[in-house]
C-alpha positions as CSV (number, residue, x, y, z in Angstrom):
1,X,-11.7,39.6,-66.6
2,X,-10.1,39.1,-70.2
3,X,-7.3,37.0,-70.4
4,X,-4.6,37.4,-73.1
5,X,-1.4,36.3,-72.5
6,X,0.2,33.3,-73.9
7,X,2.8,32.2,-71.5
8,X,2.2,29.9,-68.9
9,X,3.1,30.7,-65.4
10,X,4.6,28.1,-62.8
11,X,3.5,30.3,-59.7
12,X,-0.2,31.3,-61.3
13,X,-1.9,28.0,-58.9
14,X,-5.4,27.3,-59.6
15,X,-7.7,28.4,-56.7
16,X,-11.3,27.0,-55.0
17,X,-13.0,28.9,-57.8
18,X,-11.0,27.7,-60.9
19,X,-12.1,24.3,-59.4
20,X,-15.8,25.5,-59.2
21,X,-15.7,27.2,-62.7
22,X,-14.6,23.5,-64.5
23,X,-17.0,21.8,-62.4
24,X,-19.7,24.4,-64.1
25,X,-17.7,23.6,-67.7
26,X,-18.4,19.9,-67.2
27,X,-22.1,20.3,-67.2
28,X,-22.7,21.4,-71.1
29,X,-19.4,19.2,-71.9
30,X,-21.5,16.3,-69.9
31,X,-24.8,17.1,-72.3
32,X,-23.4,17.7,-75.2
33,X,-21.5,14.1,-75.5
34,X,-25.0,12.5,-74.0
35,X,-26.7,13.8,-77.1
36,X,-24.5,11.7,-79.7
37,X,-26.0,9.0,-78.0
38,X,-29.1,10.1,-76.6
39,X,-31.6,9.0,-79.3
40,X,-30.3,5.0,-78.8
41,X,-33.9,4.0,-77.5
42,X,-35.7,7.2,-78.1
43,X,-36.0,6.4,-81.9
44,X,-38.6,4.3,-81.5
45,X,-41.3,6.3,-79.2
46,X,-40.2,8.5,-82.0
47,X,-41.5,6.5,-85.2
48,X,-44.6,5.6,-83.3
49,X,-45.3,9.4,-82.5
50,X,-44.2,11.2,-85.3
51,X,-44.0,8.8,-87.9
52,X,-41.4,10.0,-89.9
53,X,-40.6,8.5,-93.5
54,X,-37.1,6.1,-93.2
55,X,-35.0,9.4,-94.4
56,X,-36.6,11.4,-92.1
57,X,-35.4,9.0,-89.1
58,X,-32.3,9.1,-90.5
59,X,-31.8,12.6,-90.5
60,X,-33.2,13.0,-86.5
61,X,-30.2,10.8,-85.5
62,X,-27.6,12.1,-87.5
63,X,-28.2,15.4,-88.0
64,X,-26.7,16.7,-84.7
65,X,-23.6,15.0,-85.7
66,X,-23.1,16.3,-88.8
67,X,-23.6,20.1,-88.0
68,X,-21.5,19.6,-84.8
69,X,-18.5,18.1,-86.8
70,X,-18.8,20.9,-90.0
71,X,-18.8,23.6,-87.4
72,X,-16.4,22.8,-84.7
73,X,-13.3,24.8,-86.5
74,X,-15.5,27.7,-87.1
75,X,-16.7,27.9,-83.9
76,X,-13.5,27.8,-82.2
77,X,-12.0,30.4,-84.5
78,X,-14.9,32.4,-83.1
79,X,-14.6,31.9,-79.8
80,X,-11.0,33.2,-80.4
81,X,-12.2,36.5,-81.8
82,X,-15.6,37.4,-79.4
83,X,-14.4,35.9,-76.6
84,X,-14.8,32.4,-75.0
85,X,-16.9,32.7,-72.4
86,X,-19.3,34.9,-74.6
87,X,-19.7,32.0,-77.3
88,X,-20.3,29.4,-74.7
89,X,-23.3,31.0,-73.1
90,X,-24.7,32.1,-76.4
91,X,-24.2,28.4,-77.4
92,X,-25.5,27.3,-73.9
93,X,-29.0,29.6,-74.7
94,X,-29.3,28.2,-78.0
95,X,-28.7,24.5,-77.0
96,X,-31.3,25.2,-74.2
97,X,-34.0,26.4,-76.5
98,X,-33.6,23.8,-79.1
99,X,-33.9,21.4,-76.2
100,X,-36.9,22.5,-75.2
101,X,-38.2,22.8,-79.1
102,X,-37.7,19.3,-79.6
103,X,-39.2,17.8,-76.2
104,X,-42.5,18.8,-77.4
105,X,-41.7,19.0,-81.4
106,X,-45.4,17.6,-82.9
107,X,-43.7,16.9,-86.4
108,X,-40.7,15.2,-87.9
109,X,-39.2,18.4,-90.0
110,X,-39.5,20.5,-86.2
111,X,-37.6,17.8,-84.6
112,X,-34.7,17.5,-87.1
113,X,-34.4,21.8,-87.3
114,X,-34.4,21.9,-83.3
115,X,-31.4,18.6,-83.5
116,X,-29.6,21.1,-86.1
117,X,-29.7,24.2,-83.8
118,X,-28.8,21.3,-80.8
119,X,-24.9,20.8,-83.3
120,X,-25.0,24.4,-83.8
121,X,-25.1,24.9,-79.8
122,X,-23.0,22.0,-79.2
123,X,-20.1,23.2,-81.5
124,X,-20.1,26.3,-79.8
125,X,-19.6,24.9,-76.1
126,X,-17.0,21.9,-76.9
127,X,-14.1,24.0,-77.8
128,X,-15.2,26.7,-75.8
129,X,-15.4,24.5,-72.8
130,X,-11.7,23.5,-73.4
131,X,-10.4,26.6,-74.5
132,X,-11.6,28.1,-70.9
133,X,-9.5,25.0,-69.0
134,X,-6.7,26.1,-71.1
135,X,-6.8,30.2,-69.8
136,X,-8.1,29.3,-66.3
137,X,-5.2,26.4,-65.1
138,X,-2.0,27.9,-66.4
139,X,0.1,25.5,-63.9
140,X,1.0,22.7,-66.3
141,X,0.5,20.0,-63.6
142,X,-3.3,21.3,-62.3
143,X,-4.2,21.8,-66.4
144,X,-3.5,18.2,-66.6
145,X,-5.7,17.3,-63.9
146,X,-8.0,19.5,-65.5
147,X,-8.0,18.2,-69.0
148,X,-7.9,14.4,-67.8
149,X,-11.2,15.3,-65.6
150,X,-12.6,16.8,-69.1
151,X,-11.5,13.6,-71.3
152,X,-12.8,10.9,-69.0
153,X,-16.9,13.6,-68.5
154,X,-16.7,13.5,-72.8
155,X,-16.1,9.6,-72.8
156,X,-18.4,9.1,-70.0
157,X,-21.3,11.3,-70.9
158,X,-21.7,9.2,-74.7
159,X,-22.1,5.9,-72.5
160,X,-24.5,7.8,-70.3
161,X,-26.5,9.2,-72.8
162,X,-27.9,6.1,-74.1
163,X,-28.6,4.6,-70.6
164,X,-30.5,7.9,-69.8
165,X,-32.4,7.8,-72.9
166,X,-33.6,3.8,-71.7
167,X,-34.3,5.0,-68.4
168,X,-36.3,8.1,-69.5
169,X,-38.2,6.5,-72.1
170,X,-39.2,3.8,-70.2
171,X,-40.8,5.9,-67.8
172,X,-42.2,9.2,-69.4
173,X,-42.4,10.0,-72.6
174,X,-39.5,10.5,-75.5
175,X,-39.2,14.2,-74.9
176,X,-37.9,13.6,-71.9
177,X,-34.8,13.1,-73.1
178,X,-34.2,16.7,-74.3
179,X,-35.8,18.5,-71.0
180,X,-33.0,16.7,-68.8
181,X,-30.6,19.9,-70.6
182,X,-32.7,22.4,-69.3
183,X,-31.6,22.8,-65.8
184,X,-27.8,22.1,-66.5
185,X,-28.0,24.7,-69.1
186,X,-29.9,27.0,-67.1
187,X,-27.0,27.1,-64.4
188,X,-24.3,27.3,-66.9
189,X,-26.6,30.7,-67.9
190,X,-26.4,31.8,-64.3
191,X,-23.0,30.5,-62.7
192,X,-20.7,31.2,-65.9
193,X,-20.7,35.0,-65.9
194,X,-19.7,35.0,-62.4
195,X,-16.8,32.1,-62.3
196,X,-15.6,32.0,-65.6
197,X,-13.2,34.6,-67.1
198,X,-13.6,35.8,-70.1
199,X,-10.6,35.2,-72.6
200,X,-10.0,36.2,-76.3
201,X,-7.3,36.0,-78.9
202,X,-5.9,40.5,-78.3
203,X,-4.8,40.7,-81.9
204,X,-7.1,37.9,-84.3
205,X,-7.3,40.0,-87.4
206,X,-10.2,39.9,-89.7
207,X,-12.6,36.8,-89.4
208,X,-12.2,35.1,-92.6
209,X,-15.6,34.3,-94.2
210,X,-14.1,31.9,-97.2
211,X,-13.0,29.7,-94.5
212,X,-16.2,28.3,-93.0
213,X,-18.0,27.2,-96.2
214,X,-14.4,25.6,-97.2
215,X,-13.8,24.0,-93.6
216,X,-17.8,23.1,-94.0
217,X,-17.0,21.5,-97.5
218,X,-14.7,19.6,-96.3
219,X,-15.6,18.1,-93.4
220,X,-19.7,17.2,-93.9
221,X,-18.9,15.0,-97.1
222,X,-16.1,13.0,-95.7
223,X,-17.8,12.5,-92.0
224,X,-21.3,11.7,-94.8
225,X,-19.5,8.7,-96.6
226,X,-17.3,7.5,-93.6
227,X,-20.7,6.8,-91.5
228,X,-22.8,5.4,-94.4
229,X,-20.0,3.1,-95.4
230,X,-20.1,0.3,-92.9
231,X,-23.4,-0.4,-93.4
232,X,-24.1,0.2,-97.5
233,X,-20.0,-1.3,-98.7
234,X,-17.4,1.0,-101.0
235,X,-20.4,1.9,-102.9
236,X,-19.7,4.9,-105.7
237,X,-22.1,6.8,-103.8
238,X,-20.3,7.6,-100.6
239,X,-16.9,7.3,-101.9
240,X,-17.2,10.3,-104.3
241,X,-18.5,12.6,-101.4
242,X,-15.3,11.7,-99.5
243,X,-13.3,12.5,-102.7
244,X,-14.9,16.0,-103.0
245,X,-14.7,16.7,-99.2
246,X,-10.7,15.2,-99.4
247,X,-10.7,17.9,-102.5
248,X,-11.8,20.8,-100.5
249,X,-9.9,19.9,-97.6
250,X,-7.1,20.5,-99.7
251,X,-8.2,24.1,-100.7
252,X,-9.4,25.0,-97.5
253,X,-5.5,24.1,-96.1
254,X,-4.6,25.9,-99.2
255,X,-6.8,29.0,-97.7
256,X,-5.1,29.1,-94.2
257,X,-1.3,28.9,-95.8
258,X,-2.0,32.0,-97.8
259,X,-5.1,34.0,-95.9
260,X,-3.8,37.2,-94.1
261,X,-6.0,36.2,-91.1
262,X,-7.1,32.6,-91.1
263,X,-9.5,30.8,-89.3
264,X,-6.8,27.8,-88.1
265,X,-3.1,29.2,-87.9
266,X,-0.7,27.1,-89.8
267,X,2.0,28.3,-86.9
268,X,0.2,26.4,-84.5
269,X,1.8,22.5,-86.1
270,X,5.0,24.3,-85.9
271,X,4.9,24.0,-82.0
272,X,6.6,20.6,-81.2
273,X,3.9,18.1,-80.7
274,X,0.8,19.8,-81.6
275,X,0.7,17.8,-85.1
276,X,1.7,14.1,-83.3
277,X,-1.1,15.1,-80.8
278,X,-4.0,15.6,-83.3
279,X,-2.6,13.1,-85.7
280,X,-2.7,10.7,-82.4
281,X,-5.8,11.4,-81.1
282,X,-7.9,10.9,-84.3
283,X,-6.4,7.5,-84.0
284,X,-7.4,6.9,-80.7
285,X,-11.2,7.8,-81.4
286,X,-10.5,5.5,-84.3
287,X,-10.0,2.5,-82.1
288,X,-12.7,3.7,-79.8
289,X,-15.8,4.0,-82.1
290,X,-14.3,1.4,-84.3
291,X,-14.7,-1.1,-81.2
292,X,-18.2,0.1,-80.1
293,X,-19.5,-0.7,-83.7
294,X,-19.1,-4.2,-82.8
295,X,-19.6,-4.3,-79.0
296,X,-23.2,-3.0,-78.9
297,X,-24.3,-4.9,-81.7
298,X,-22.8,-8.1,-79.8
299,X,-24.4,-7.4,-76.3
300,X,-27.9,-7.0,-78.0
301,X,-27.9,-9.2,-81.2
302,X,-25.6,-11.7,-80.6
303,X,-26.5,-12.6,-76.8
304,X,-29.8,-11.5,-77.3
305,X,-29.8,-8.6,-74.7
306,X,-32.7,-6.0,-74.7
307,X,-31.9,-3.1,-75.5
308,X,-31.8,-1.4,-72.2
309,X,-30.2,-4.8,-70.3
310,X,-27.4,-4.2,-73.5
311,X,-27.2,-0.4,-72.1
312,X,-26.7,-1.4,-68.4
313,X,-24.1,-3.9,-69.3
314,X,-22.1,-1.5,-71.4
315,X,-22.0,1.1,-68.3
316,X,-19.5,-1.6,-66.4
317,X,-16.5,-0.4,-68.7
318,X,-16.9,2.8,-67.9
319,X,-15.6,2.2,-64.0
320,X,-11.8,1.9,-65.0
321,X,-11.9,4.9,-67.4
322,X,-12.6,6.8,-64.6
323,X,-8.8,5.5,-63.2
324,X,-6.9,5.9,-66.3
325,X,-6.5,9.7,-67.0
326,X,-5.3,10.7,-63.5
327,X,-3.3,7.3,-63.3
328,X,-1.5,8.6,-67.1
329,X,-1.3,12.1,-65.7
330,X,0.6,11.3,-62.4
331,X,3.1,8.9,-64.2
332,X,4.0,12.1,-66.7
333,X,4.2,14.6,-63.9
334,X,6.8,12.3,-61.8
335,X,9.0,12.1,-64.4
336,X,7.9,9.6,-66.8
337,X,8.6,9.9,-70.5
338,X,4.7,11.3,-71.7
339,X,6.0,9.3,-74.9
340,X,6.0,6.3,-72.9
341,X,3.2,7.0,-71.3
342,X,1.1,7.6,-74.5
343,X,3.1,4.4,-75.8
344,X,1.9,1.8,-72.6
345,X,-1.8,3.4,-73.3
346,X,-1.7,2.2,-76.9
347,X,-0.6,-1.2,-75.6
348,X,-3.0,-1.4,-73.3
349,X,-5.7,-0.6,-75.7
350,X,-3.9,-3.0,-78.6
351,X,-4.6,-5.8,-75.7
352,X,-8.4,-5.0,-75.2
353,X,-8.5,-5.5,-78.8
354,X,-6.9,-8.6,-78.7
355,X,-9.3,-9.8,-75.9
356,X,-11.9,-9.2,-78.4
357,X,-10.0,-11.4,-81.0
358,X,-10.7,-14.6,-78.3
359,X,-14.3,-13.7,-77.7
360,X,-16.9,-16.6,-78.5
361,X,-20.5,-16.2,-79.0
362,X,-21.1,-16.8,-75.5
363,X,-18.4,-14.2,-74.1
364,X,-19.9,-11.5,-72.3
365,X,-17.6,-11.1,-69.5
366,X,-14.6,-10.8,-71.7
367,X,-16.4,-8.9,-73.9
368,X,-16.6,-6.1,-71.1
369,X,-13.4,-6.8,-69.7
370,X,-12.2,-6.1,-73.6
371,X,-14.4,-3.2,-73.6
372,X,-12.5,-1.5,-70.5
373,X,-9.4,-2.4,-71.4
374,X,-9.4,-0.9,-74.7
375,X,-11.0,2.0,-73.6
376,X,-9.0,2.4,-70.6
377,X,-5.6,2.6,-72.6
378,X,-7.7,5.1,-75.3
379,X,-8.3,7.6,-72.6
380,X,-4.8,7.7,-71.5
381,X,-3.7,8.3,-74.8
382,X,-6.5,11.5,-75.1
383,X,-6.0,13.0,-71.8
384,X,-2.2,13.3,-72.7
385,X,-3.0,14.1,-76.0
386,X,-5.3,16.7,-75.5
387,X,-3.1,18.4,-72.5
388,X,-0.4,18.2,-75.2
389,X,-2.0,19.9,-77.7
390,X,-3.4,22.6,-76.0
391,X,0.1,23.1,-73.7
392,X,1.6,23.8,-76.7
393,X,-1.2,25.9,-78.5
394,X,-0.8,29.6,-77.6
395,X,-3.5,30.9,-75.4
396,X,-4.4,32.9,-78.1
397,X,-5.3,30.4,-80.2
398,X,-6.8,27.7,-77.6
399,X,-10.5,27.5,-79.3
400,X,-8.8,27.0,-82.6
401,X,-6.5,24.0,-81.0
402,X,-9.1,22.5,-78.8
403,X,-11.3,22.5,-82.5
404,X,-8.8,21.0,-84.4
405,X,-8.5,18.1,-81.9
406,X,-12.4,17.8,-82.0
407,X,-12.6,17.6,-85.3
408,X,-9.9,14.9,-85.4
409,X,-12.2,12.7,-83.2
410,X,-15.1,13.2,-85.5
411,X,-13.0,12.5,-88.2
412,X,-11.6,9.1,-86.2
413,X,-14.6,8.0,-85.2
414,X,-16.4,7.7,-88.7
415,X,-13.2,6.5,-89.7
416,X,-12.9,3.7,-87.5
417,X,-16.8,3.0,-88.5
418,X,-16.2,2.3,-91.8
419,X,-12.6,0.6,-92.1
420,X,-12.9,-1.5,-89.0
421,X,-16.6,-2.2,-90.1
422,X,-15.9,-2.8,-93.6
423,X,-14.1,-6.0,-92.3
424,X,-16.1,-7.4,-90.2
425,X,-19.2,-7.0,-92.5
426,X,-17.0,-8.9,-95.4
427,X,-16.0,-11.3,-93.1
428,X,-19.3,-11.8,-91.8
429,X,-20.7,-12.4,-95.7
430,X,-17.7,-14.3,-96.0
431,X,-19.0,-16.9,-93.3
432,X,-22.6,-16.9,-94.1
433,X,-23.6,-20.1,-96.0
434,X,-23.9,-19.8,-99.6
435,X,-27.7,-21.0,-98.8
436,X,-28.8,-18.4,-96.6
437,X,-31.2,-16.0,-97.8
438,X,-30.1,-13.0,-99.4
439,X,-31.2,-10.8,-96.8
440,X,-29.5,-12.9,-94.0
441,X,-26.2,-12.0,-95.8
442,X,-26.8,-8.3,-95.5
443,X,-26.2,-7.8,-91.5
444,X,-26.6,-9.4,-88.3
445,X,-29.9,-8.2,-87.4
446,X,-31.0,-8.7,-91.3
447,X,-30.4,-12.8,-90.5
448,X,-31.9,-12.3,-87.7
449,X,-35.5,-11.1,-88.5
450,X,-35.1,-14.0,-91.6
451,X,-34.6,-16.7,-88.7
452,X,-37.5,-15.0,-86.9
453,X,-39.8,-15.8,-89.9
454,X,-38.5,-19.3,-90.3
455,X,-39.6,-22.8,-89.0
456,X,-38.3,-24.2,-85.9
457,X,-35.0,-26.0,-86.4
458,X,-34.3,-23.7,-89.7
459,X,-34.8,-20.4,-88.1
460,X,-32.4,-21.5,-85.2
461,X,-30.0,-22.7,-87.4
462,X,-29.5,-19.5,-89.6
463,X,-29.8,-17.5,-85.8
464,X,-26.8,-19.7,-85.5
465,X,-24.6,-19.1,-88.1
466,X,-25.3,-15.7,-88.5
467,X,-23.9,-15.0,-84.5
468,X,-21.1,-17.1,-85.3
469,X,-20.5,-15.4,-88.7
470,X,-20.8,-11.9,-86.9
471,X,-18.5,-13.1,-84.1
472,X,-15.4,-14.2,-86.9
473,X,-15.9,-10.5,-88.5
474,X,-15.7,-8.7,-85.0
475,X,-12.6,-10.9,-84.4
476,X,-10.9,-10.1,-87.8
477,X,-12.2,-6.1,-86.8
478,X,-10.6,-6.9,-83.7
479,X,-7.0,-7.9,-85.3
480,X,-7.2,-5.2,-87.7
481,X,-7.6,-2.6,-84.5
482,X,-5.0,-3.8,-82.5
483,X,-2.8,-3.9,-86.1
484,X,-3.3,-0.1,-85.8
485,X,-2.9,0.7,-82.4
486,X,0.5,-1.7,-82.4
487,X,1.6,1.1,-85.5
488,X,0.5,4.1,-83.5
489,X,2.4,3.0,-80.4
490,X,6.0,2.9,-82.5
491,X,5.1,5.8,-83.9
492,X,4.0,7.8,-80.3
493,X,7.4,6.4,-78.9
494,X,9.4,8.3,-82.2
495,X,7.5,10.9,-82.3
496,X,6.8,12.4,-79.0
497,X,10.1,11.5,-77.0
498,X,11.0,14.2,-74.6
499,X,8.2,16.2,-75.3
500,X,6.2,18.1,-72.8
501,X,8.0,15.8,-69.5
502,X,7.6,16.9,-66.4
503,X,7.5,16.6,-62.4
504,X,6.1,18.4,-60.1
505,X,7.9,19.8,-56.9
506,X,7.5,17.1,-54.7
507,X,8.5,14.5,-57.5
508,X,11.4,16.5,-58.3
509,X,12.5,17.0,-54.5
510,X,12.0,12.9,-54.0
511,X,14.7,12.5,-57.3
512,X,17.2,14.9,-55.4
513,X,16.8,13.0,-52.3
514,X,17.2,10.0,-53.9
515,X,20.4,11.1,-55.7
């Protein structure tokens, strides 16, 4: 079945197989946010086994990442064109392969040209995933419930990943952590041709060729500099790749104002919403990633948690998430303002942040109470934001849409990296004594390994002051988040008012009886 229209229809009710079909679309959705995080406690069987040089490790973790974020617009541009369906199971058979290429990879270069192919397949099946929840639930209301299911798998699946990785590694060996794709993918293979329907832009025009290296050009150097920032400062040497990324980011917006077919339609920010949605989104991966920069480093480094006790810990935030999409959902489809909604959500998650600004070094139950706060009020931001966006995107044109909001996150996240973690590693320097070694002044774990060298009294001391040092930046990261959320609150309440309100029948039947 090929589905081309563009208007949604009140009466078209989702059925038992719609259902099936998105439970089917949540297993490569479920893998593919896993593998951001996948490699957590894998990178160390790693090292030992393949012993790649410090550039080489670096490039097995963030390669994925990179090629998943340069691609995502070109991918679902393409999905538009060949059809949806047909780019997620190529995507699914590529991701599958790669998988199994890097499970038993015996060399450093195999492993980081299997973790390229594993972006290349996972740009494929993120905006085809939502593109498909976009043609298959055409009743606003049951798209809703369909996109808040999605948000709350994608936020889920990175906490998972690393917890999976732990368990995995502790009990077979490192490759292990790529086979676990295999059967999900495999079933994706055999279920999608029979319960999804296939769906393509009727009319796309040429595919426009210019448009991936430009989109390519300006996305890698940007998402490049963002990540390395919080870690190496302002230095020259990632701000000038975000300056030539910002550059062709303006010639590649240039490119879709004039092209005769682009690859992201500039018609779809004239639909009333689409641009607060994407613009709002980015900053709520902002505050998301932003947070976790600090959070895991705290549960492991400052109260000395192993890495897989850190892991289990971390999970506990994860059981109100789970609450907060359908709870955001139901309030906008009985009649509540989405822009208050979207406006309580940013509240919410301002609070987790400042929860985080009262944390001591000793905190851990607040420190996950923050933790599910925040990301409680986050998710109900995305879930709205997401069914916002792609309500108002043409059908047509729902790869592109779901891309574009994608790439936002990407962009957010490394974003959130390098601002919020730009002050809490100067305030962290800041608070070091002037007589710790030069090394302890570096980073939390930098002190650390100095204490571990020193004497006794000494080496406890500096553990000391560097935890307390690292606490005072997370707290000034903290105020700095909940600065931004506070801003993007006022500016979800001016900017989405009215927009996309609705009730379903029975709500709108208890208003009349009420009346």
């Amino acid at each position: 079945m090929t589905n081309s229209t563009s208007n949604d229809s009140p009466g078209g009710r989702a059925g038992r197989r719609e259902w099936t079909a998105l439970c089917v679309l949540m297993l490569p959705l479920l893998l593919v946010s896993m593998d951001v995080s996948v490699l957590y406690f894998a990178i160390p069987a790693i090292s030992a086994d393949l012993e790649p040089s410090g550039t080489q490790q670096l490039w097995i973790f963030d390669i994925y990442a990179f090629v998943l974020a340069g691609l995502l617009m070109t991918m679902g541009s393409l999905g538009d064109r060949i059809g949806r369906r047909r780019l997620l199971l190529i995507g699914a058979a590529a991701f599958g392969a790669a998988s199994l290429v890097a499970a038993y990879a015996n060399s450093a270069e195999t492993l980081i040209a299997a973790r390229a192919v594993l972006g290349i397949g996972g740009a494929t099946l993120m905006p085809s995933t939502m593109a498909l929840v976009r043609t298959m639930f055409t009743d606003p209301a049951e798209r809703a419930k369909a996109i808040g299911i999605w948000s709350g798998v994608m936020t889920g699946g990175i906490a998972l990943g690393s917890v999976l990785s732990g368990v995995l590694v502790q009990y077979f060996w490192w490759g292990s952590v790529f086979l676990v794709n295999l059967p999900a993918m495999a079933l994706l293979l055999l279920l999608g041709p029979v319960l999804l329907p296939e769906s393509r832009n009727p009319e796309p025009g040429r595919f426009d060729l210019l448009s991936v290296p430009l989109s390519m050009a300006a996305v890698l150097p940007v998402v490049y500099g963002l990540k390395e920032i919080p870690s190496e400062g302002w230095h020259p040497r990632y701000v000038v790749p975000i300056t030539v990324g910002l550059l062709f980011a303006v010639l590649f917006v240039h490119r879709q104002r004039t092209a005769a077919s682009p690859m992201i339609s500039p018609a779809l920010f004239r639909g009333r919403g689409f641009a607060p949605a994407v613009v709002l989104n980015l900053v709520s991966s902002l505050a998301m990633l932003g947070s976790a920069f600090f959070t895991t480093q705290y549960l492991q480094s400052v109260l000395d948690k192993s890495a897989m006790e850190a892991a289990l810990w971390a999970l506990l935030p994860s059981v109100p998430i789970g609450m907060a999409a359908p709870a955001a959902t139901a309030l906008v489809q009985r009649g509540v303002d989405r822009a208050h909604v979207v406006t309580a959500g940013f509240a919410v998650a301002a609070a987790g942040y400042g929860m985080l600004a009262l944390t001591g070094t000793d905190s851990l139950w607040l420190v996950l109470a923050a933790c599910g706060v925040l990301a409680s009020g986050i998710v109900m931001v995305m879930s709205q934001m997401t069914d916002l966006a792609m309500g108002t995107a043409p059908v047509e044109q729902a790869g592109a849409a779901s891309s574009l909001l994608e790439t936002g996150q990407e962009f957010g996240g490394a974003l959130g990296m390098a601002v919020l973690g730009s002050i809490g590693t100067a305030l962290y320097r800041h608070e070091m004594p002037a007589s710790a070694p030069a090394e302890a002044h570096e980073t939390l774990g930098g002190a650390l390994a100095v204490a571990g060298r020193l004497p006794g009294r000494t080496g406890d001391a500096l553990a000391t002051a560097a935890r307390e040092a690292f606490t005072t930046g997370m707290h000034g990261a903290a105020i700095a988040g909940a600065a931004v959320l506070a801003l993007a609150a006022v500016a979800a309440a001016v900017t989405l008012r009215g927009i996309g309100t609705r009730r379903t029948p029975a709500a709108t039947a208890e208003v009349e009886t009420a009346a």
